[in-house]
N, C-alpha and C positions, 0 to 999 in steps of 0.2 A: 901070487905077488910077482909081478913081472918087471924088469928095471925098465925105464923110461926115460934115460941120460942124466943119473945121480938122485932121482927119486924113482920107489915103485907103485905099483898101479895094481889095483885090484883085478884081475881080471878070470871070467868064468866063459870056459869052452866046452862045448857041447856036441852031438851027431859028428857025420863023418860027411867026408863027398865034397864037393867044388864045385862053385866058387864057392868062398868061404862069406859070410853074409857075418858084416859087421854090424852094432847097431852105437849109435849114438843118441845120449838120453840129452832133454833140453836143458835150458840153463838152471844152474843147481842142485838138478834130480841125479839122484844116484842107478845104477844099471835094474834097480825093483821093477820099476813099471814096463819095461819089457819080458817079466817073467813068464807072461802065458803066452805070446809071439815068441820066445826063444821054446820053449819046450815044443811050438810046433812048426819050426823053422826045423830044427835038430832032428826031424826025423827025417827030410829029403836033404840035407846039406851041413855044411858044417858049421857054428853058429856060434859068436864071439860080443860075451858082452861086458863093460867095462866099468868103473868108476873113476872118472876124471881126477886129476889130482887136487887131493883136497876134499875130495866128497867120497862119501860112507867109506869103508873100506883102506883107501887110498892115502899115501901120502901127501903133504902140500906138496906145492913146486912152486917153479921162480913167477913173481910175477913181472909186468899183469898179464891175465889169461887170455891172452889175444888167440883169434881163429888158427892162425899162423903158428903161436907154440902149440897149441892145441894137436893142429892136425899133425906136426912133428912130431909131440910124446909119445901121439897114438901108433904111426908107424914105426916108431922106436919100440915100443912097447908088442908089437905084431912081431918083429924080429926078434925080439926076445923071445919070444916064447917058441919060436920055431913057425910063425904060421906066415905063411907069403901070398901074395897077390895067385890070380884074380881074385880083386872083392866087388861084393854087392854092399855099397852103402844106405841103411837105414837109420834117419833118422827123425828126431821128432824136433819141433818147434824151432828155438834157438840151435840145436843143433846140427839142422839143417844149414846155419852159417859156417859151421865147423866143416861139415861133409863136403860144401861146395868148395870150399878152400883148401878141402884135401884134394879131393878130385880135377882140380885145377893146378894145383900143383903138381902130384903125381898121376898123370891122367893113364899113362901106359899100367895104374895098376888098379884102375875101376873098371868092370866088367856090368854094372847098373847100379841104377840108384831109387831109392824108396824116401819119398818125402812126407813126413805123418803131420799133417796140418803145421808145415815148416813156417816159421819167421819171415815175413816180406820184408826186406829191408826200408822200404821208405813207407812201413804202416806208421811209425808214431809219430812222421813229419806230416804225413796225410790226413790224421786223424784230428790234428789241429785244424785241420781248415774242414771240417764238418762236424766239431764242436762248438759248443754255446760256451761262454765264457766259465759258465759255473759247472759243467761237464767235465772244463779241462783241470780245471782246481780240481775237482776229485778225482782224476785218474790221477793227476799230480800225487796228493795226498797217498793214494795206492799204492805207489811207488814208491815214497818216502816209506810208509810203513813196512812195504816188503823187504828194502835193506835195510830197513834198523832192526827188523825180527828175524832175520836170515841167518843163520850162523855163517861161519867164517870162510868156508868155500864158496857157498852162494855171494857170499858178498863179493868174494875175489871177482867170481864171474860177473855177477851184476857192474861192478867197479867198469870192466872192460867192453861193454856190451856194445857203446858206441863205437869203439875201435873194430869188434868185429863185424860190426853193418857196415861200418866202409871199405873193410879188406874184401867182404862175400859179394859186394858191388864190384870190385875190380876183378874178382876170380871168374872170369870172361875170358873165351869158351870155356863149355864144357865138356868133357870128352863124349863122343858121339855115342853114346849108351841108352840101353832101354831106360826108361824112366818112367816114374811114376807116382803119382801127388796125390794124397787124399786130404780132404777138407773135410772136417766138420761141422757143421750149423746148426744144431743143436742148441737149443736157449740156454746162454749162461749169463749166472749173476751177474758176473765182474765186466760185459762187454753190453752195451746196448745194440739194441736190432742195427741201426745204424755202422757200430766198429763191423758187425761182424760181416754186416754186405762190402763193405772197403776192404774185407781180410780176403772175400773171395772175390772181389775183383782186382785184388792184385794179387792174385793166384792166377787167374785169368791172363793177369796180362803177363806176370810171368813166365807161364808155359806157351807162349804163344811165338815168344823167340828161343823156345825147343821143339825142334822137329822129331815126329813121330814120340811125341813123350803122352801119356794119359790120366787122366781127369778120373776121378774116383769122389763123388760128393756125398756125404750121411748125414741121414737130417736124425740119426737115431745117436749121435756122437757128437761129443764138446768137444775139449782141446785134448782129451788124452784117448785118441781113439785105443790105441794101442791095448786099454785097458779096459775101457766099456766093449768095444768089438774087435777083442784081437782076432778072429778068424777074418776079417778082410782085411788087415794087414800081411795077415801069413798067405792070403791069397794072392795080395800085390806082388812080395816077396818070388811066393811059385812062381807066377806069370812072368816077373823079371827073370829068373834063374832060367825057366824056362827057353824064354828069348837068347840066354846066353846058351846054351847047352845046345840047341837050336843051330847057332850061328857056327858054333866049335867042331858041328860035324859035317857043314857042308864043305863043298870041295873045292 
């Protein structure tokens, strides 16, 4: 338990070695679903993973849970414990709005970044307009029911989500680091063929104003790659760390 500027933060560190490869879980998920990508991150690097405030582990904090407090606690909470930059940023889903707003803000202390089938900001504005009227009532309804059955951290996040889509739109540039996206397309319940082509083409066009950044797509993985095939995760991971260790010994 690590402070975090008046509240503490669950957090589990792992291996040894630099940079230190941070991971951020999506909106509401606590640091579980990264547990078989940190046991094999931890053996070539050093590997940090957390529970936001408010979720499992974790104390609440102030709200609302904007990207912005967010990527603050989390550096707050880095300092605490003694662990300092260079990081490798991994994250998944919504928490890819977090990561970009860290690494935008403190960009001298991201060394790369790992996006696990990360959040597009303009999918749920986009997605209206290649919905049928009765498409959008239900994904409506979907979302009503996921914050009324959410417990009380997910909800804090879900509460803030529109805020952090427009702070991860302004978090422009980004530091000029290796990177790297994976997509999952894999059939799932909750998205018609439809959402999930709009997910990769604003993947698409997102990486398209990042230079030298890579494309990683799994038709064998939904939205939690991290968990159906965490070895291509930890593979992203190597190849980033890679790039950085790489870079750190030329002259």
């Amino acid at each position: 338990m690590v402070d975090a500027g008046g509240h503490r933060l669950n957090m589990l560190v792992a291996g040894r070695g630099g940079p230190t490869v941070v991971f951020e879980s999506g909106l509401g998920d606590t640091l579980e679903p990264w547990s078989k990508v940190l046991d094999g991150v931890s053996e070539f690097s050093q590997a940090v993973a957390y529970d936001r405030a408010g979720l499992g582990k974790s104390e609440p904090g102030p709200e609302p849970r904007t990207a912005k407090r967010i990527a603050a606690e989390l550096r707050a909470a880095l300092k605490s414990a003694g662990i300092g930059p260079p990081f490798v940023l991994v994250s998944h889903s919504a928490g890819g709005l977090y990561a970009r707003v860290f690494a935008n803000t403190y960009p001298d202390e991201v060394a790369g970044m790992v996006f696990v089938d990360s959040t597009p900001e303009d999918f749920f504005e986009r997605l209206k307009a290649i919905q049928s009227p009765r498409e959008q009532e239900k994904f409506e309804e979907r979302k009503r029911d996921y914050a009324a059955n959410a417990h009380e951290g997910r909800r804090a996040e879900w509460a803030s989500l529109d805020i952090a889509l427009t702070q991860a739109r302004a978090a422009v540039p980004l530091p000029t680091v290796p990177v790297v996206l994976l997509t999952g397309m894999a059939d799932e319940p909750d998205k018609t063929p439809e959402a999930k082509q709009l997910w990769l083409d604003l993947h698409n066009e997102w990486l398209s104003t990042i230079p030298h950044a890579d494309h990683v797509i799994t038709k064998k993985s939904g939205h939690y790659i991290q968990v159906e095939e965490p070895e291509l995760v930890v593979g992203a991971v190597r190849q980033v760390i890679g790039n950085v260790r790489g870079k750190s010994r030329r002259p």
